[in-house]
C-alpha positions in Angstrom: 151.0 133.3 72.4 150.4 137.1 71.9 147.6 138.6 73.5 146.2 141.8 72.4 146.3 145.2 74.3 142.8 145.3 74.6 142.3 142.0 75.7 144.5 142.8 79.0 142.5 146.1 79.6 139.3 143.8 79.5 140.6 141.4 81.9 141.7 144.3 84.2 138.7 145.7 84.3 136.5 142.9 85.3 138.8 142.3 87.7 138.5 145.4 89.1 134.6 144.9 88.5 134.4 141.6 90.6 136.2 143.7 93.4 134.1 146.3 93.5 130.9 144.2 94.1 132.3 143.1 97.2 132.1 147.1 98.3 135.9 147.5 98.0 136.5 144.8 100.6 138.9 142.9 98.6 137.0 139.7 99.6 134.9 137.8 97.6 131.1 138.5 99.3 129.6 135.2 100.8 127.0 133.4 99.2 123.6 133.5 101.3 123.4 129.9 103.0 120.5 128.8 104.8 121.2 125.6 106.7 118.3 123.2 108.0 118.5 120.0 110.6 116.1 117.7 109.8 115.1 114.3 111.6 115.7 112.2 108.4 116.5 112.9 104.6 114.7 110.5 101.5 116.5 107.4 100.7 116.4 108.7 96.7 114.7 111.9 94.5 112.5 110.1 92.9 109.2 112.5 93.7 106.6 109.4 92.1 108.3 107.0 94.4 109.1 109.1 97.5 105.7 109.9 98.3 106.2 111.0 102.1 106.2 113.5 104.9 110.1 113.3 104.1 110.3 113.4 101.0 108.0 116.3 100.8 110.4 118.9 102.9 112.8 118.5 99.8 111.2 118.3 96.7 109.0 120.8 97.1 111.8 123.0 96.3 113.2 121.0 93.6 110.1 119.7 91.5 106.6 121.2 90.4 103.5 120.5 89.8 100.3 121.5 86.8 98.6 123.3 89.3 99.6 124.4 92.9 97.2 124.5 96.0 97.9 126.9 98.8 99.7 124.7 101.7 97.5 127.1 104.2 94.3 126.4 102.8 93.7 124.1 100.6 90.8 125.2 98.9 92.7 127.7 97.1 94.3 126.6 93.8 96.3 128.4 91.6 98.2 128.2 88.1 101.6 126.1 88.6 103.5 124.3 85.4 99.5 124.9 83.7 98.4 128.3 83.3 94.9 127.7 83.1 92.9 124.3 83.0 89.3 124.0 82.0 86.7 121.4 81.7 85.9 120.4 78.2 83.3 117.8 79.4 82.6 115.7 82.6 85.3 113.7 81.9 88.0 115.4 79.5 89.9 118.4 81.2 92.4 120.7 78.8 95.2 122.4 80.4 97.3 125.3 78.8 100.7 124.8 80.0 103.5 127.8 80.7 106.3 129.0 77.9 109.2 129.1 78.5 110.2 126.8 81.2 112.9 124.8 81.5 114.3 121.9 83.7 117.6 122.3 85.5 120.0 120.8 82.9 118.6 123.2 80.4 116.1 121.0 78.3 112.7 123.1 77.6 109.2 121.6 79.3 106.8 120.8 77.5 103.3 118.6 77.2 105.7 115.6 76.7 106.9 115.5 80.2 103.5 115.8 81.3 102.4 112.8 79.4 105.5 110.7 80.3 104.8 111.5 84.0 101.5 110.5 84.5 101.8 107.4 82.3 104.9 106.2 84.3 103.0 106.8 87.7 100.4 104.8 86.2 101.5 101.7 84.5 104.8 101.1 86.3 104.1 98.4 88.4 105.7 98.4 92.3 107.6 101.4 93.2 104.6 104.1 91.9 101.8 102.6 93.7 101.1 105.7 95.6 101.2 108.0 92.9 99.1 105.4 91.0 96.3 105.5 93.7 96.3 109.1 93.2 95.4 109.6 89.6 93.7 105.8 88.7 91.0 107.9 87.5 93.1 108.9 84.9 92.3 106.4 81.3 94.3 108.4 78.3 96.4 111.6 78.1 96.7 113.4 74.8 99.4 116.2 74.0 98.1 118.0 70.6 101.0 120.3 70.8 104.4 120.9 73.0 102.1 123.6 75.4 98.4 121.7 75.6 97.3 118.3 77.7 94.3 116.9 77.4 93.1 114.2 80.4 90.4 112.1 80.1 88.9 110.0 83.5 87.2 107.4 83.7 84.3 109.0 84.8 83.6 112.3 85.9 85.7 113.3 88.7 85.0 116.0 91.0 88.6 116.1 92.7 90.6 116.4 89.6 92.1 119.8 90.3 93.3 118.9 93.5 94.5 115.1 92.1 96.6 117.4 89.6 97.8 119.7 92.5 98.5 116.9 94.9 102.3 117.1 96.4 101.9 112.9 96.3 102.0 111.6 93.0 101.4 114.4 90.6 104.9 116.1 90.5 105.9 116.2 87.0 109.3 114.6 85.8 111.6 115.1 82.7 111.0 112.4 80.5 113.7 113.0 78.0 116.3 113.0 80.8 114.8 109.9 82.5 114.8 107.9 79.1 118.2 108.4 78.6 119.4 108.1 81.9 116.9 105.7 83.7 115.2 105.9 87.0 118.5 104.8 89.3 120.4 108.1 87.6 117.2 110.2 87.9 116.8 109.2 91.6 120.5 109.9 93.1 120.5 112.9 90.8 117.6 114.8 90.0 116.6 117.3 87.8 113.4 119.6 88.5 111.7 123.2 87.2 111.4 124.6 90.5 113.4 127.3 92.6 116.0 125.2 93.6 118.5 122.5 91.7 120.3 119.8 93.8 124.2 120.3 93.3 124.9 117.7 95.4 123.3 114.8 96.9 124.3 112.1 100.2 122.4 109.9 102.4 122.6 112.4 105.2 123.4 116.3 103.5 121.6 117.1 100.8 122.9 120.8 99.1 120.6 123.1 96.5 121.9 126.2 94.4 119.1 128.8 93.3 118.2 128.3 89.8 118.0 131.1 87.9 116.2 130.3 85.0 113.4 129.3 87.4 110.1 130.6 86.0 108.7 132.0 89.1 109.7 134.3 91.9 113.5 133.9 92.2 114.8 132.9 96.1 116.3 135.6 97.9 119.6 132.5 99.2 121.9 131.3 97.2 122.0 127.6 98.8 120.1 125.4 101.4 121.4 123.0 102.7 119.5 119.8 104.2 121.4 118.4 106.6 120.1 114.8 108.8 120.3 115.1 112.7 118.4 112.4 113.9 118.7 113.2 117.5 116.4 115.9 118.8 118.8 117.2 121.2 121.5 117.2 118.8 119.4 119.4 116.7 118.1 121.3 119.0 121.9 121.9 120.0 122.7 122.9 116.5 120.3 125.5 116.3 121.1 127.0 119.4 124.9 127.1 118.5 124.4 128.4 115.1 125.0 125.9 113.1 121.8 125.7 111.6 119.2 128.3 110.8 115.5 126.1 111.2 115.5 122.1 112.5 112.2 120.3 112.7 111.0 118.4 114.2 110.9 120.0 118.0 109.9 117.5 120.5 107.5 119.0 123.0 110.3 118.6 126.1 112.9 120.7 124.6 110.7 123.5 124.0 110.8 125.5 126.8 114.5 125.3 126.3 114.5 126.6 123.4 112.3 129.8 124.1 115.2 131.0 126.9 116.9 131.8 123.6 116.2 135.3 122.2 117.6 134.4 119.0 115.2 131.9 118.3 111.9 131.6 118.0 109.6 128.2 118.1 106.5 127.3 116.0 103.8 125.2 116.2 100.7 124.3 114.2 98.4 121.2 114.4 99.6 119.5 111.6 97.7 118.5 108.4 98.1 114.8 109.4 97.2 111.9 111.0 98.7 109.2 113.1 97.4 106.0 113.2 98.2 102.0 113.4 98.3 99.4 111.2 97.3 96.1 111.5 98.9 93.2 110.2 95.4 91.4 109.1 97.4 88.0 107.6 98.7 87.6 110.6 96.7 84.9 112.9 96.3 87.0 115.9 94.8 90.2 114.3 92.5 87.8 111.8 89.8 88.2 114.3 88.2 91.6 113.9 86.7 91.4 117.7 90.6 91.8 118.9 91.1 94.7 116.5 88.0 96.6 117.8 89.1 95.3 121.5 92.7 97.6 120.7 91.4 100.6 119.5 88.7 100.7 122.3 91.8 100.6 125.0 93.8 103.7 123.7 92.8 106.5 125.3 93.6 109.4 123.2 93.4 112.4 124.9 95.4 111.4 127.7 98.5 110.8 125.4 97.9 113.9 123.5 97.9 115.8 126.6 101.2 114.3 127.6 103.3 114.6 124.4 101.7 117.7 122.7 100.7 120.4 125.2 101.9 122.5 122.3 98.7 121.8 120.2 97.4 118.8 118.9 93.8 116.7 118.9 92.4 113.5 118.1 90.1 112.6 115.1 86.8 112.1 114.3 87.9 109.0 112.5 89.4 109.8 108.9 88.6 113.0 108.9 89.9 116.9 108.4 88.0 119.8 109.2 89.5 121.1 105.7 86.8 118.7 104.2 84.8 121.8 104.4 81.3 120.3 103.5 82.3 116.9 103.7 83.2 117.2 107.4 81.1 115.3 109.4 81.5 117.5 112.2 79.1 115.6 114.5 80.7 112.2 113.9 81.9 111.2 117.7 85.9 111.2 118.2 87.5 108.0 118.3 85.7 105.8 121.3 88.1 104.9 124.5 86.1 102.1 126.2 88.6 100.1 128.3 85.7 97.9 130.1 84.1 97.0 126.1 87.4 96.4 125.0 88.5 93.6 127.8 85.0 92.3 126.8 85.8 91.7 123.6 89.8 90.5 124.1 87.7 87.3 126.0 85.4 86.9 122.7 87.8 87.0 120.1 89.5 83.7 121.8 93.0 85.5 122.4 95.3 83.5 124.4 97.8 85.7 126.1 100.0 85.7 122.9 102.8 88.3 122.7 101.7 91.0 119.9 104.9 93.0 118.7 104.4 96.9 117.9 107.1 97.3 115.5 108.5 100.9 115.9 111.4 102.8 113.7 112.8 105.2 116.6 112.2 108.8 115.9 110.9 108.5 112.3 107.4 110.3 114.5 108.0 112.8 116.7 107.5 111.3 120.3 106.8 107.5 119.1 108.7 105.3 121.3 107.0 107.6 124.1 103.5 106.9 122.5 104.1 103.5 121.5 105.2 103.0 125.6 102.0 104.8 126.9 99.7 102.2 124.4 101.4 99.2 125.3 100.3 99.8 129.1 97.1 101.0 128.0 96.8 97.5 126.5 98.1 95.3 129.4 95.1 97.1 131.7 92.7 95.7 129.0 94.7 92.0 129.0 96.6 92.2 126.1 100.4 91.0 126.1 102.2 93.1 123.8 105.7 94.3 123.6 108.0 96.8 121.3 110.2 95.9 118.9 112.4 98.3 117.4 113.1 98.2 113.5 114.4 99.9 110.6 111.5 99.2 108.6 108.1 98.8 108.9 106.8 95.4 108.4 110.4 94.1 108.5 109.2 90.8 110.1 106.8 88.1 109.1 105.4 88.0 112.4 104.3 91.6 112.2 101.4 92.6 113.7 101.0 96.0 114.6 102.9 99.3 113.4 102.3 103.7 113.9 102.1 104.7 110.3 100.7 108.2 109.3 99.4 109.5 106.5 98.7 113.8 105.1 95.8 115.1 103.6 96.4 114.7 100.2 93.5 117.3 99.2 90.5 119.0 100.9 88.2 115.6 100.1 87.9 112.5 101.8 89.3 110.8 98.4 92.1 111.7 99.2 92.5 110.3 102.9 90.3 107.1 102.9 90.1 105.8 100.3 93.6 106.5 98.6 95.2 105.1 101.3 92.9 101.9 102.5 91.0 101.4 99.1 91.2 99.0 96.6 94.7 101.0 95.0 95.8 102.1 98.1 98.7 100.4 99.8 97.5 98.6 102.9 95.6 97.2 100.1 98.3 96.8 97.9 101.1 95.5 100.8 98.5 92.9 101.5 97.7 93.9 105.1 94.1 94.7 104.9 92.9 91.2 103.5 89.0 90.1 103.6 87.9 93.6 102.8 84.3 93.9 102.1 83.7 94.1 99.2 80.8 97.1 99.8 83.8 99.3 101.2 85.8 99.3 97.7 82.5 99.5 95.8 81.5 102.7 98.2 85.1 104.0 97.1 84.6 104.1 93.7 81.4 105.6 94.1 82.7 108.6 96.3 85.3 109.0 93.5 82.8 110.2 90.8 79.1 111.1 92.1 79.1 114.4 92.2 76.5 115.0 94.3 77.3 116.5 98.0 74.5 114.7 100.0 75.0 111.6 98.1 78.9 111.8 98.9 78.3 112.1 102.4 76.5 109.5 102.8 79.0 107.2 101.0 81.7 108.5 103.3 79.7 107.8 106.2 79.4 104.1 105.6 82.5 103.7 104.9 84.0 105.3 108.0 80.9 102.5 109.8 82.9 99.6 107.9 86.1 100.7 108.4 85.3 101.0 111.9 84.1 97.8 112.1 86.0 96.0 110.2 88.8 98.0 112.4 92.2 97.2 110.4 93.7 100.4 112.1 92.7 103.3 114.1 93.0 106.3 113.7 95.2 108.2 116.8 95.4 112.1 116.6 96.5 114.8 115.0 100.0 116.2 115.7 101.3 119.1 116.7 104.3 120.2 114.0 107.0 122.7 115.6 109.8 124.4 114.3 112.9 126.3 115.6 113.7 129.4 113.7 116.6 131.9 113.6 115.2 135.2 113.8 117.9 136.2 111.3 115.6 134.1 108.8 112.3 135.5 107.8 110.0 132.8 107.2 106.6 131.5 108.1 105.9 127.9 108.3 102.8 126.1 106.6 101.1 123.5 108.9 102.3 120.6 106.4 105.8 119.2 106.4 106.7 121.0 103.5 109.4 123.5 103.4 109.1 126.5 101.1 111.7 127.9 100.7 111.4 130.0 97.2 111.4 133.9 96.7 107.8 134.7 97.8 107.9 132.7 101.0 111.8 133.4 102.8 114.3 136.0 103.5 117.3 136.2 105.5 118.6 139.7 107.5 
């Protein structure tokens, strides 16, 4: 083969080129890594059907969504995959979507994908049934051209915004690749329009490469990569060795450790979350609602949150967050502790010294097994027999009676606590562990869905916090403290959600 002159000088002098960006090293100049230990990864990438704290740490860098609330205050909304949206009528919302965007394998965006996402959350049945809670308000989605969606509810809704800006369930998904691949493909190997694209994907390291066709602000590394250390201490010793730049979570023990390091610094917010329990209502021994209210009466709160979380943390005023804003009931009391009611009613609800299980996935919460040790005790004084079991998942067993669960504000409105989660389309519902529900709760739900008016919605909430209270198939415990360990090579402010931002306007490393 001849090769021209020309060609050779060309070859030299990118050659030379590629050298000289290194600053006349000779070596080729390292990409910018930023390595993070996690407690545990998402079993898929599937952003409809991981909707959890977990989940949410990854694909917030991967996927997108219409329109994007501020993680620090909610309240604030502004233009993500739409740039604008506008009311046409009480029921039928128009969004103008952004040009020019394109998924990671190169396919353009457009009001398809939109239409395809929404319509897969909501008549897929199974696997999508917390997305589906999310936006069941949602009757018919029109796309009049590639750039333009038009919504319709079923009635007017005065959440909508935040329903389209919610991190579960309203992430938008590439429907072109997903028909031709299907959702097994889709979920081992995603595609996404946001900063990062995953290059490589294992049940316990998870790797993302910048994308640079990403519409927005660019991320100043070049990879992050996820990596699963369930152990605390083994994290902890990771971070402290320099093997990782940020682990979370930090259990309250390890950090004073921590802070003897001057090359680390730790973080802690009260999280946008809360712990609670869930009771298994099917089950014989938690039919009786006298024995429900009897457990949640003999957990004293404060004295566990002073124990695991002197770092920050508080317990509830039921299902409630201050970021409610108006809708916080501010004087609602705090969860009651009322050990000498609570034996009361263990003798009236006809409990015979059966042995309850508290079924308990080690380390999936920070300090659980330490929590769930302090309840059962707390129990026992209040003459209930009950015992842990550890599992890997939660209602693993038939005999299931009681498991922590937790759940995040989905938006700055009691929508989207309450009633997503325990209403008629939630999934205590849905799982079939809340049985017997009133019927006035669900009809009080649907209600605080589309009135529009504040005093009126207040009042619905209220009565249905009383009947949730009552009928008492959970409790609400506290919220937790979330803490981070940081490099101080790394430049980057956490929010006070699990969700790790890691694109150009939010993280730099020295």
């Amino acid at each position: 083969m001849i090769i021209k002159k020309r060609s050779v000088v060309a070859i030299v002098v990118c050659f030379l080129i590629s050298i000289l960006i290194v600053g006349g090293s000779g070596q080729a100049q390292a990409a910018k890594e930023l390595r993070v230990g996690v407690g545990n990864l998402p079993p898929s990438f599937d952003p409809q059907a991981e909707v959890s704290l977990t989940a949410s740490r990854v694909l917030y860098n991967v996927f997108d969504t219409l329109i994007v609330m501020d993680p620090d205050d909610n309240s604030i909304l502004s233009p993500g995959l739409a740039l604008s949206w506008d009311r046409l009528s009480d029921t039928v919302m128009e969004l103008k979507l952004r040009p020019n965007v394109v998924w990671h394998n190169g396919d353009p965006f457009t009001s398809a994908d939109v239409k395809f996402s929404f319509e897969r959350a909501l008549y897929t049945q199974g696997k999508f049934s917390l997305a589906r809670s999310l936006l069941s308000v949602i009757t018919n989605i029109e796309t009049p051209d590639p750039l333009t969606v038009l919504i319709t509810t079923e009635h007017p809704d005065p959440v909508l915004e935040y329903r389209l800006a919610s991190l579960w369930g309203s992430w938008i998904v590439p429907e072109k690749y997903i028909t031709e691949n299907g959702d097994e493909h889709f979920a081992r190997n995603p595609i996404g329009t946001g900063p990062f694209k995953v290059t490589s994907y294992a049940p316990n390291q998870v790797v993302m490469e910048r994308f640079p066709e990403y519409w927005g602000t660019l991320a100043n590394v070049d990879v992050v990569r996820y990596m699963e250390i369930p152990e605390a201490s083994a994290r902890v010793t990771a971070l402290v060795n320099n093997e990782v730049e940020i682990i979370e979570p930090v259990p309250a023990d390890l950090v004073p450790m921590l802070e003897r390091y001057d090359h680390i610094r730790v973080v802690s917010n009260e999280h946008q979350l809360i712990h609670l329990l869930v009771y298994n209502t099917q089950n014989p021994l938690f039919q009786n609602k006298k024995f429900r209210q009897a457990l949640n009466l003999g957990i004293d709160r404060d004295l566990i949150v002073e124990a695991l979380w002197p770092q920050g943390a508080s317990s509830t005023r039921g299902h409630q967050f201050p970021d409610y804003g108006p809708m916080y009931l501010s004087d609602r009391p705090y969860t009651e502790y009322n050990p000498e009611k609570a034996r009361k009613l263990v003798q009236e609800s006809g409990y015979k010294g059966e042995t309850i299980y508290y079924d308990l996935i080690p380390g999936y919460y920070d300090s659980d097994v330490e929590a769930a040790e302090i309840i059962i005790e707390m129990w026992k004084d209040i003459g209930v027999n009950a015992e842990i079991r550890f599992t890997s998942k939660f209602w693993q067993y038939e005999d299931f009676g009681v498991h922590p669960w937790s759940y995040a504000m989905r938006f700055p409105d009691p929508v989207g606590g309450l009633w997503l989660l325990w209403g008629q389309y939630g999934s205590r519902q849905s799982n079939g562990q809340w049985v017997n529900v009133p019927p006035r709760f669900n009809e009080l739900g649907h209600q605080l869905s589309y009135v529009l008016d504040l005093e009126e919605r207040i009042n619905i909430f209220t009565e249905m916090l009383d009947i949730f209270e009552d009928e008492a198939p959970g409790t609400t415990l506290w919220r937790p403290a979330i803490t981070w360990g940081i490099n101080n090579k790394v430049e980057w402010t956490p929010s006070n959600t699990h969700t790790m931002d890691f694109g150009g306007n939010s993280l730099n490393m020295k």
